[in-house]
C-alpha angles and dihedrals in degrees: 000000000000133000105265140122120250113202121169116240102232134209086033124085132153143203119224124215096270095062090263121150108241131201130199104235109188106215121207142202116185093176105083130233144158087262143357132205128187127200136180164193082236086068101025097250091281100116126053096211105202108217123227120245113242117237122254085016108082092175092052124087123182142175133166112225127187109236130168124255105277147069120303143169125219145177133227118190120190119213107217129196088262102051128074096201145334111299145221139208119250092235088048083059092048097039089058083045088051094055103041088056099047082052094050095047091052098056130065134218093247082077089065095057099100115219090259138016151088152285125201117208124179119212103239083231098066118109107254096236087061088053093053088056100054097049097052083052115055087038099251126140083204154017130187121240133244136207113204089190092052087043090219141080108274106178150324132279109204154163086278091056096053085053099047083049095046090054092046088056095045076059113100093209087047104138082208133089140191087244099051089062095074086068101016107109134224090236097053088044088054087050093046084044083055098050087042084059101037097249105156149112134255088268087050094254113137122267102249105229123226111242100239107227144160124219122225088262111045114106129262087248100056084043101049086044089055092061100044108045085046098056094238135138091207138024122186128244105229115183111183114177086199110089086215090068092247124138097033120191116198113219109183144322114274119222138162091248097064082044090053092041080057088056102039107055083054107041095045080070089068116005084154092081084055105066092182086056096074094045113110107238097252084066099060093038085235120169128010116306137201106244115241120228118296088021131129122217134184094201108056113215118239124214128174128208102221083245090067101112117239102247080063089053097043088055098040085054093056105038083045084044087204118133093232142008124206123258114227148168136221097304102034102259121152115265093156143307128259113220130188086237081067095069088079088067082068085067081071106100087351090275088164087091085060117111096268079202093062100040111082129211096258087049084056101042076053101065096050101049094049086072108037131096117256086245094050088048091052098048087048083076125041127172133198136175133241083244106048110111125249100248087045082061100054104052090057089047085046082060109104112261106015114109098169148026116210106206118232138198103255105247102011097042086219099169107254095179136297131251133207150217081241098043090054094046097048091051090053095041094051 
């Protein structure tokens, strides 16, 4: 625990939520600094709080903070001229690592199978129009494909395969037509996606792809890996009790955020055991992030105005191969985000045969939320801060159906940068 003083703030109390007695505590830091965050026990080291500087004291920093009746520790971290952020020790680094894997490994997916619910499969004959449909439908950005003459689950059909097809049908030379869809299968799409990609054999048949999957008793951490190192959202959870693979039933739907959601309801009980859990994300350089002036990036960071036209936005997504890209105004303040899961809400009044030239982002944000759900609409956007703390992250990211937090000025929501399910488990895995 820091130096500081802790003097209760009389004549003022409180009552939370949950029926506890609060008190006001005034914390105190007498040492100077740019800038100064205190965390706690009081508020379970989730939130990094900056104090205020007092007037006509440059090197005094204060805040009053309501905290329970009780003992508590807490941390203050001064940010100096010559330091960019709070940071952390390398084997502090390692040591977390260590732990969350250790956790993961001790876990399975069968963990992450909820008491109810269900799983959507698409049969590899139907024609893709009609998958496009039914994903827009029943509100997935994917379903994985079966084959009723293999007698088994052989890939995935998703969001990333109707824009690839849209764009193959803004092409003059396209081979495929609107029309065509409406007989066109989801099969013969995935062997014309093959020769588009150069996917074939020495004899020029295409190169049959394995379906990734997990099995209800591989770990959190092979699943999690799988993911990661294939490049996918969702992998299936295929259990078979024939050794030969046959009869296979498929469970759920596997994703870093029920992974996340895993870690954590476990890890919140003692994040102090996890010191990179209560760094506030600058610090770790975690997520993309916009380049300041003067900076250099190898990632260039994509925004959109809500005039670019879709058809923009659809290829930016796929030359920056990133899954959204921020929405922004004229001074590059947040409006909304356009994801790749978006792309279904086109199958509504078959908007799709529109002029993708002529549609522009906004129209096509439009056709989606008119049909979504307010709570839908609030989880599509998520916002977070450079100084929120790592585990305050997760657990927004471990909320179903956000994927990604784009970081925001605080006041002005001038987008700072934007950080992923995939960004957060790279950095604990290692």
């Amino acid at each position: 625990m820091s130096a500081s003083d802790m003097n209760p703030a009389r004549d003022a109390g409180g009552v939370n939520t949950g029926g506890t007695v609060l008190f006001p505590i005034q914390f105190t830091w007498p040492h100077g600094g740019r800038s100064v965050f205190l965390s706690g026990s009081f508020n379970r080291w989730t939130e990094l709080v900056l104090m205020s500087q007092v007037e006509g004291s440059p090197n005094v920093f204060q805040v009053v903070c309501a905290v329970p009746h009780g003992c508590h520790e807490h941390r203050i971290s001064a940010v100096t001229l010559n330091q960019a952020m709070p940071r952390i020790l390398e084997e502090d680094v390692q040591a977390s690592r260590h732990q969350i894997s250790v956790f993961l490994a001790a876990h399975t997916a069968y963990e992450l199978l909820p008491e109810s619910g269900k799983v959507v499969a698409l049969d590899v004959d139907l024609p893709v129009k009609q998958a496009f449909h039914i994903l827009a439908e029943q509100g997935i950005p994917m379903a994985p494909l079966w084959d009723f003459y293999k007698g088994k689950f052989v890939g995935v059909i998703s969001a990333s395969d109707f824009i690839l097809i849209l764009r193959e049908l803004g092409n003059h030379g396209s081979n495929l037509t609107e029309e065509e869809l409406e007989t066109h299968t989801i099969s013969a799409w995935k062997e014309g996606k093959a020769y588009m990609n150069g996917q074939v054999d020495g004899h020029g048949r295409p190169i049959p792809r394995h379906l990734i999957s997990a099995g209800p008793h591989d770990n959190l951490k092979d699943v999690a890996l799988k993911i990661l190192q294939n490049g996918v959202a969702i992998i299936p959870v295929i259990h078979s009790s024939s050794e030969d693979g046959s009869f296979p039933q498929l469970l759920h739907l596997a994703a870093l955020s029920g992974i996340l959601k895993c870690m954590c309801k476990y890890f919140k009980h003692c994040p102090g055991s996890l010191p990179i859990l209560q760094l506030p994300i600058y610090a770790i350089h975690l997520g993309t992030w916009v380049p300041r002036i003067g900076e250099s990036s190898s990632r260039p960071f994509a925004m959109l105005r809500p005039t670019t036209s879709l058809i923009s936005a659809l290829n930016l997504l796929v030359q920056a191969q990133v899954s959204s890209i921020p929405i922004v105004d004229d001074n590059d303040s947040l409006l909304d985000i356009y994801c790749r899961s978006d792309i279904t809400a086109l199958a509504k009044g078959r908007a799709y045969t529109h002029n993708l030239n002529e549609m522009t982002v906004y129209q096509a944000l439009q056709l989606g939320q008119d049909s979504s759900s307010p709570y839908e609409r609030s989880q599509r956007c998520q916002m977070c801060l450079r100084t929120d703390a790592l585990l305050k992250v997760m657990e927004q990211l471990a909320n179903p159906g956000v994927r990604r937090l784009v970081i925001v000025e605080a006041g002005s929501n001038r987008v700072e940068g934007i950080i992923s399910l995939t960004d957060v488990f790279r950095f604990l895995l290692g």
